[in-house]
C-alpha positions in Angstrom: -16.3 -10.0 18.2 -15.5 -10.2 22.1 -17.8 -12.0 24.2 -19.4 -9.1 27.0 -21.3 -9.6 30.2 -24.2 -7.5 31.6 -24.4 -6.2 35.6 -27.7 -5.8 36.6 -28.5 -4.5 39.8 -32.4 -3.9 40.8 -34.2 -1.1 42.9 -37.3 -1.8 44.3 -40.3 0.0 45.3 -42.0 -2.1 47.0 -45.8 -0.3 48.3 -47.1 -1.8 51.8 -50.5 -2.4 52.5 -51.2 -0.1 55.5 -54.8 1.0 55.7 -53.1 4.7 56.2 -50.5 6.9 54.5 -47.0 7.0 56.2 -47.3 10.2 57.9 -50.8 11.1 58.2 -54.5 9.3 58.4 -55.5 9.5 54.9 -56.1 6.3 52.9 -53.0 4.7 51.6 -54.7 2.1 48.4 -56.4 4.8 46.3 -55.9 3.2 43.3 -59.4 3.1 42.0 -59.8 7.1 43.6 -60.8 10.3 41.9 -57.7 11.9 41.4 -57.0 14.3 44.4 -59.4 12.7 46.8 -57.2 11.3 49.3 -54.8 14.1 50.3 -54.7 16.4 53.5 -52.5 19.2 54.7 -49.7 16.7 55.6 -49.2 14.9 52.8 -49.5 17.9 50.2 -47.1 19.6 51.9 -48.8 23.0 53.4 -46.6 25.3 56.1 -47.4 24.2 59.8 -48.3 20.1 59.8 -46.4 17.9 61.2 -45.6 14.1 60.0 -46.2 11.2 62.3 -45.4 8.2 61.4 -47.2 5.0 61.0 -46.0 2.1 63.3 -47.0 -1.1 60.5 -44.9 0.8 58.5 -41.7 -0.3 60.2 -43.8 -3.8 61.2 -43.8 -4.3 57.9 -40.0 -3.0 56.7 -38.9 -5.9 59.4 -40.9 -8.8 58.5 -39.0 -8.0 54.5 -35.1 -7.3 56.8 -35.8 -10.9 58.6 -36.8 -12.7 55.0 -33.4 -11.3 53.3 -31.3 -11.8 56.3 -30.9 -8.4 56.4 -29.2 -6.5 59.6 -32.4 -4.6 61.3 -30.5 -1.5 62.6 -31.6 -0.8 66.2 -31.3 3.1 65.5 -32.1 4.5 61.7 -32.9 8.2 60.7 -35.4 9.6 58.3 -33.6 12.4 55.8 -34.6 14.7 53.4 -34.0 14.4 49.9 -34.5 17.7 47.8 -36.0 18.2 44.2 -38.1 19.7 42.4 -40.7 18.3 40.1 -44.7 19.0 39.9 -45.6 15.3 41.9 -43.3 16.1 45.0 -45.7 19.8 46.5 -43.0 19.4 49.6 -40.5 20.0 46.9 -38.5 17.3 48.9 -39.5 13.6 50.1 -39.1 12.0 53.4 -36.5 9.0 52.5 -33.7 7.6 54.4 -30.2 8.0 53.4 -26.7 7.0 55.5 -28.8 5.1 58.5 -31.6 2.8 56.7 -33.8 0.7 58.8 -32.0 -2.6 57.3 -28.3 -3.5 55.5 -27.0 -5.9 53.9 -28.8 -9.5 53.1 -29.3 -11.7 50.7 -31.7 -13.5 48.2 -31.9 -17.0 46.5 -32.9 -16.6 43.3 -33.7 -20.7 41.6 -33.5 -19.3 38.2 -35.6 -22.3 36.6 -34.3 -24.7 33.8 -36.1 -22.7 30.5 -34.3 -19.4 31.7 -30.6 -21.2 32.1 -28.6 -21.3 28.4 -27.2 -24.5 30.3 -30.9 -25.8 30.4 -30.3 -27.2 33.9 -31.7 -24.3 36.4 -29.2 -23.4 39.2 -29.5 -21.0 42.3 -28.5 -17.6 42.0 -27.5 -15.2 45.4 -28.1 -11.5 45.3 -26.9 -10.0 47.9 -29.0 -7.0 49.1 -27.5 -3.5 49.5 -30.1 -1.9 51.9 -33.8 -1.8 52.7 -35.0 2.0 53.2 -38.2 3.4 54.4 -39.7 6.4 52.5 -43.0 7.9 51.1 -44.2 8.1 47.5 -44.4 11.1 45.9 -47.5 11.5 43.2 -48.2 11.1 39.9 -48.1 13.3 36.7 -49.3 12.3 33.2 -49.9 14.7 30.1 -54.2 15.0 28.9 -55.3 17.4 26.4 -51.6 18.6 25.8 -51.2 19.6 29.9 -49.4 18.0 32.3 -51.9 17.0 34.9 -51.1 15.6 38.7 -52.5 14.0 41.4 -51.7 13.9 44.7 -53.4 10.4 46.0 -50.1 8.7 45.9 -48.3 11.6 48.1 -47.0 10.0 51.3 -48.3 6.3 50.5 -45.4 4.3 52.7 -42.6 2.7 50.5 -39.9 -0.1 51.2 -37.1 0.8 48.5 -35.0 -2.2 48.4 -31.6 -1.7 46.9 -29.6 -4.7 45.2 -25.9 -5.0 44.7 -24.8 -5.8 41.0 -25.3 -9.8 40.9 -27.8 -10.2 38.1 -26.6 -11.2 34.7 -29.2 -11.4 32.4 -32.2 -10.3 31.6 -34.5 -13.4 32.5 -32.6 -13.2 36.2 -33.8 -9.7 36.4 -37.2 -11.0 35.5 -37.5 -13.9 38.0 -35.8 -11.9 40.8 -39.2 -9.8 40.1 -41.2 -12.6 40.1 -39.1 -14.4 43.4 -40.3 -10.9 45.0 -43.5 -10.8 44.2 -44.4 -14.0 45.6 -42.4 -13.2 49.0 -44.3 -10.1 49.4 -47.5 -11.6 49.3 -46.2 -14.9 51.6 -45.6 -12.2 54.0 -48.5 -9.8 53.4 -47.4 -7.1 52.9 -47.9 -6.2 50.1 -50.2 -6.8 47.3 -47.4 -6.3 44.6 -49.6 -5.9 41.4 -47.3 -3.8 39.0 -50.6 -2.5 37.0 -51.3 -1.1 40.2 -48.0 0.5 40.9 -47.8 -1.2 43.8 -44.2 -3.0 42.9 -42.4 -1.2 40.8 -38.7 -1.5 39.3 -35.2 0.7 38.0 -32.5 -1.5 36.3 -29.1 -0.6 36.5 -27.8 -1.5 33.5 -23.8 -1.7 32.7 -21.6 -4.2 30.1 -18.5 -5.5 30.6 -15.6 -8.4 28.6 -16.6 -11.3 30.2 -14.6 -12.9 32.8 -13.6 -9.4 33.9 -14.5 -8.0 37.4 -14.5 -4.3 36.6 -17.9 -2.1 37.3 -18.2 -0.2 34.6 -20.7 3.2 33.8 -24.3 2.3 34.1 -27.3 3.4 33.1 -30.8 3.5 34.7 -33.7 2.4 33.2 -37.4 3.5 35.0 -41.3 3.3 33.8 -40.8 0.1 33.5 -44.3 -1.5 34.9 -44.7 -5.3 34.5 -42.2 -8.2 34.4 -42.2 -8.6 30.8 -41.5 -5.2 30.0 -38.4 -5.3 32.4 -37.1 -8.3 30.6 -37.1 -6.5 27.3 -36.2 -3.1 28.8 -32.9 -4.6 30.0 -32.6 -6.6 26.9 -32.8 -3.6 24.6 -30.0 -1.7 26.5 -27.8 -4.7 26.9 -27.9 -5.1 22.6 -27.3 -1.2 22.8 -24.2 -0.6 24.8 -22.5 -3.7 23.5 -23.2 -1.9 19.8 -21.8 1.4 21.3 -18.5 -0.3 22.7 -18.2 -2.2 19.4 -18.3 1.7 17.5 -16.0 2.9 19.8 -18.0 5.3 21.8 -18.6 5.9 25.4 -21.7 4.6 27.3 -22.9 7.7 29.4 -24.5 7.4 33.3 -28.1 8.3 31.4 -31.9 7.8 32.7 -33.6 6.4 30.6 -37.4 6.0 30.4 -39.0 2.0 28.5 -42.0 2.8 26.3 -44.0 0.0 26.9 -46.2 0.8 23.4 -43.3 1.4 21.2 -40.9 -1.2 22.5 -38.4 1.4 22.8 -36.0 3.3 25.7 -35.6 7.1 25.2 -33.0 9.1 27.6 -35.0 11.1 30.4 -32.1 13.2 31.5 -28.6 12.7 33.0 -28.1 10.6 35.9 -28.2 12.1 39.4 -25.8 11.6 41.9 -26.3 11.3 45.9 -25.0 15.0 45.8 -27.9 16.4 43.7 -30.1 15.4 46.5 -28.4 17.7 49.3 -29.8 15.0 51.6 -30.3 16.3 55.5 -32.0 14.7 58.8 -35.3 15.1 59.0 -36.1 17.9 61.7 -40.0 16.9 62.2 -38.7 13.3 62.8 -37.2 11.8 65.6 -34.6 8.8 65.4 -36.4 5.2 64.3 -35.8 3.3 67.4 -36.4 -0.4 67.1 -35.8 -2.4 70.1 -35.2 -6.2 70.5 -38.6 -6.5 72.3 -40.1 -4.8 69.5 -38.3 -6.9 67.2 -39.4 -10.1 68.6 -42.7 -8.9 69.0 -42.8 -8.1 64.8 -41.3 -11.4 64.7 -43.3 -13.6 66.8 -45.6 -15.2 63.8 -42.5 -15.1 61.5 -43.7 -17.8 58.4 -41.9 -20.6 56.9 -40.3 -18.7 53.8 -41.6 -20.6 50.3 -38.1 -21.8 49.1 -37.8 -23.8 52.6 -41.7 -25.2 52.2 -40.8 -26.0 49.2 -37.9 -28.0 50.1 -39.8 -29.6 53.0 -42.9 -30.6 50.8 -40.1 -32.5 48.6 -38.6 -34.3 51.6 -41.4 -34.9 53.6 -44.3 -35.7 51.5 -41.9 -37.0 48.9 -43.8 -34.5 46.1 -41.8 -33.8 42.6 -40.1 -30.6 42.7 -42.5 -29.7 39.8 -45.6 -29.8 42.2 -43.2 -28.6 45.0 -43.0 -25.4 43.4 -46.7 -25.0 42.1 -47.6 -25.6 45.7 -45.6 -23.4 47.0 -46.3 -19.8 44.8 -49.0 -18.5 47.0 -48.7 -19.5 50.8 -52.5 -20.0 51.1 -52.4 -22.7 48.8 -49.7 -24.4 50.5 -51.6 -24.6 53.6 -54.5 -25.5 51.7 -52.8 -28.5 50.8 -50.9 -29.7 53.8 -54.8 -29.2 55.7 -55.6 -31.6 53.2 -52.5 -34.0 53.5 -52.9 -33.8 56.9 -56.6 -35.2 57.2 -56.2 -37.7 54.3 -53.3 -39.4 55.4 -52.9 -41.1 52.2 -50.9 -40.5 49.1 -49.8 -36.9 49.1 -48.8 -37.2 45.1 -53.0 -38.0 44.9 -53.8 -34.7 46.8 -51.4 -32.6 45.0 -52.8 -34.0 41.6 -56.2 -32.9 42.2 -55.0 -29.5 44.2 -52.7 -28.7 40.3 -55.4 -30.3 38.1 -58.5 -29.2 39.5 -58.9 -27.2 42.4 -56.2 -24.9 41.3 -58.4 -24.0 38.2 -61.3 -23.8 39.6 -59.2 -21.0 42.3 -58.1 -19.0 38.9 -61.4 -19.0 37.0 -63.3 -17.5 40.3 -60.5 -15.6 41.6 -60.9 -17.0 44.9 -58.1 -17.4 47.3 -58.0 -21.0 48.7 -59.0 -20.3 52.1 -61.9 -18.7 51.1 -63.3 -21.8 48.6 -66.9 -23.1 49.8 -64.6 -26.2 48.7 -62.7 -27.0 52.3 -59.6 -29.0 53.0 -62.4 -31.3 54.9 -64.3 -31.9 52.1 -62.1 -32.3 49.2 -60.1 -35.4 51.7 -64.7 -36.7 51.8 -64.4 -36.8 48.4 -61.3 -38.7 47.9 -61.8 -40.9 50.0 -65.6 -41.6 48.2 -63.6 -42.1 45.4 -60.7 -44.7 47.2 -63.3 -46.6 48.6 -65.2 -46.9 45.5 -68.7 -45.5 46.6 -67.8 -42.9 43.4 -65.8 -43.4 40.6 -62.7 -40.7 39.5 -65.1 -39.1 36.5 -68.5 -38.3 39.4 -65.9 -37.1 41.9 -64.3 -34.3 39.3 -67.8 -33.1 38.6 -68.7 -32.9 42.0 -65.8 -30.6 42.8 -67.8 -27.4 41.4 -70.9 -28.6 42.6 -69.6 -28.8 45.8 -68.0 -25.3 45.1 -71.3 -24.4 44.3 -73.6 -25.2 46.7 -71.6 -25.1 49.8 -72.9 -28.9 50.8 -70.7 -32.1 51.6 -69.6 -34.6 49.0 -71.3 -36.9 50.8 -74.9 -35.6 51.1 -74.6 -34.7 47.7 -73.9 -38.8 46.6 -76.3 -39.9 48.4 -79.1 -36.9 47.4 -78.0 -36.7 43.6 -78.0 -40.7 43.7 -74.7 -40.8 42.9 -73.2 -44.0 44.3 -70.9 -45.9 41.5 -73.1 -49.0 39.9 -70.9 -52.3 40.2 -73.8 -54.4 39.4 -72.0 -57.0 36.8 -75.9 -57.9 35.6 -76.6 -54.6 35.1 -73.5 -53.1 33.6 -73.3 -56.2 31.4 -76.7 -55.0 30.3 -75.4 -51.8 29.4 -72.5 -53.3 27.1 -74.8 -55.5 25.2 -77.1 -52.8 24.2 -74.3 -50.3 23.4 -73.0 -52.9 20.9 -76.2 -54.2 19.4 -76.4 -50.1 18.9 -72.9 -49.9 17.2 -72.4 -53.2 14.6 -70.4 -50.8 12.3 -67.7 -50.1 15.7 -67.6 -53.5 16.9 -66.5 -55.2 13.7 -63.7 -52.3 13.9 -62.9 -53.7 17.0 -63.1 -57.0 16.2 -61.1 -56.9 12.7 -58.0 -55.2 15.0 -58.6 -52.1 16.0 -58.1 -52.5 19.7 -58.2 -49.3 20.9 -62.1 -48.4 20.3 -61.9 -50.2 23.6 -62.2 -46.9 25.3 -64.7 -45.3 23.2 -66.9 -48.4 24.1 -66.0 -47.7 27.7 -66.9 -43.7 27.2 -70.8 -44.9 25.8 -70.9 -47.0 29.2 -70.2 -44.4 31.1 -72.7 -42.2 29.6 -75.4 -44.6 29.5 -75.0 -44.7 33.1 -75.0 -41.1 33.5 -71.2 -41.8 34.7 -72.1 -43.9 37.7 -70.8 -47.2 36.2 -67.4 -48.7 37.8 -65.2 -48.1 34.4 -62.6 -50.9 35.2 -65.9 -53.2 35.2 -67.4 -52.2 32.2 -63.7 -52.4 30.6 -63.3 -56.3 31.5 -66.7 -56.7 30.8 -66.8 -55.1 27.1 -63.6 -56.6 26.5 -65.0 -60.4 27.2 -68.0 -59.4 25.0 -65.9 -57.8 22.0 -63.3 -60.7 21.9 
């Protein structure tokens, strides 16, 4: 059997998060929203409105061009493209076409070592077609055997960003979604949750003899709506035309719609060309005119991208690329931790152990983004450096994290009004062992007739006796000199 290839190319639709539709006032997130509640004469279309359109719109559309290394055009146009179908009441949508706001660019894609047959990980570049401006059009969905719609997504402001043909498999389509998802959020400007629709995804699918550099007929997949489904979306019609060429029939230029419940792709319709569109210039729309002082303006708080934070917390705090990367999928937590590197000015290995261990946790189980923790930069480094200089030992500080959390007060005022401080009283700990022995006859002869490593259980009772106060590496020599 001959050994194919798949060409995967990606469009994006990519919602900003404006407080305000594209070309009118109404709300732009109205996810949670009765249906039909956040519309107005503009966006639904009626005779005699007029759009105007949102400047954070294109603020946002160049702060994604800059992050691609796309081309910003100084002059773009907004066009009409034409069709008919109960979510669009315009019966056309305000794209643009020839001129977009942004060409070309690119994307590094680290596709990670469990997603590479090689098992080694390597770096992927897709380059980027074009980034256009548009609006949404609405949504339709079939209730008590009608076709209902509503109009609340009409006119929400889109960024469709266009890939060329560089993905290859499956899992590459999936991490480019996920690479995405966490750049859009770095940038904020966007809140990218696919349950939400507000990232959402068409794979252009086609098969080809490996080694070859032919493009041959694709197809399009759409309804796809989380990452997961994409992957097996795109692996379903990779196993599908490869089993069509095999027969000896022709893959057709199909749209084809992923069933997430089913597992399964049905065909939608034929594919449409550019032509179908009958795309023209927007009258109600002059030219998009962005000018290098604008630019630099958008520009001017421009953020360290995450691949090159992630690079710089490897080379200048000396980090794993492991904890590198953790530290680096949500910018607030990356700041969280260099705030905290900064002020410690210890081992930034310790920090990042109890940012991934701990704290990170303790983010996911409230749901909190790090900024907004009662538990500061400032008061995790009071806490570490209770614990380096032994007034608590590692066990009190990890409780004291969610107390902390809790009650908004410092680490310290908490040691000292919890009574906290770490016992390294050798009289007293000593005191401790004895007892927990003369308690336990039946685990000390264990010990003592070879089986060494009750050692730490005996350490565990200590530590529990003294309600975790006691210095562990003292009641560890100690129990050792009593036990041997």
């Amino acid at each position: 059997m001959a050994e194919y290839e798949a060409v995967i190319g990606l469009e994006t639709h990519i919602q900003l998060n404006t407080k305000t539709k594209i070309f009118c006032a109404c709300k732009a997130d109205s996810w949670e929203d009765p249906p039909n509640t956040n519309i107005c004469p503009v966006c639904t279309g009626l005779p005699g409105v007029l759009p105007v359109l949102n400047r954070k719109v294109v603020e946002k559309a160049v702060l994604l061009a800059e992050a691609m290394g796309a081309e910003v055009q100084p002059v773009s146009h907004f066009d009409r493209k034409n069709y008919f179908y109960p979510d669009l009441p315009k019966g056309y949508q305000i794209s643009q076409f020839d001129i977009p706001v942004a060409i070309g660019g690119y994307f590094d894609l680290p596709i990670p070592e469990t997603a590479d047959p090689q098992g080694k990980g390597y770096i992927r570049k897709v380059r980027i077609h074009k980034l256009h401006i548009e609006e949404d059009a609405g949504k339709t969905k079939n209730a008590r055997n009608k076709r209902q719609v509503d109009f609340n997504r009409c006119g929400v402001p889109l960024v469709e960003m266009v890939t060329e043909p560089d993905l290859r498999t499956a899992d590459e389509a999936a991490q480019y979604l996920v690479r995405l998802r966490q750049l859009l959020r770095w940038l904020g400007i966007s809140e990218a949750d696919m349950e939400k629709g507000n990232l959402r995804c068409d794979g252009n699918v086609s098969i080809r003899l490996k080694g070859s550099n032919v493009l041959n007929v694709k197809t399009e997949i759409k309804n796809v709506n989380s990452i997961d489904s994409l992957r097996d979306a795109i692996r379903k019609e990779i196993d599908r035309q490869i089993r069509e060429v095999e027969a000896g029939n022709a893959i057709h230029a199909w749209t084809l719609e992923w069933d997430d419940d089913k597992g399964v792709l049905k065909k939608m319709r034929s594919k449409e060309t550019e032509a179908d569109y009958r795309y023209f210039r927007e009258p109600d729309l002059l030219p998009l005119k962005i000018s290098d002082e604008w630019k630099s303006e958008i520009l001017k708080s421009f953020p360290e991208l995450p691949l090159d934070r992630r690079q710089r917390f490897v080379d200048d705090y000396g980090l794993p690329m492991y904890d590198a990367d953790i530290l680096t999928l949500e910018r607030g937590l990356s700041e969280y931790f260099e705030a905290t590197a900064a002020m410690y000015k210890g081992d930034p290995k310790k920090v990042s152990n109890w940012l991934m261990n701990d704290v990170l946790r303790m983010i996911n189980e409230q749901k909190l983004t790090p900024m907004e923790m009662a538990l500061t930069p400032t008061f995790l480094v009071e806490l570490l450096k209770l614990v380096d200089v032994g007034t608590i030992n590692i066990t009190t500080g990890k409780s004291l994290l969610q107390v902390v959390q809790d009650s908004g007060k410092s680490p310290a005022g908490l040691v000292e009004e919890q009574g906290l401080v770490q016992v390294k009283d050798d009289a007293l700990i000593r005191e401790i062992c004895e007892k927990i022995m003369e308690e336990n006859p039946d685990e000390v002869e264990l010990y003592r007739g070879g089986k060494e490593t009750l050692i730490g259980w005996f350490v565990g009772q200590v530590m529990r006796a003294s309600r975790g106060k006691a210095d562990a590496k003292l009641a560890r020599e100690i129990l050792f000199e009593l036990l041997t």
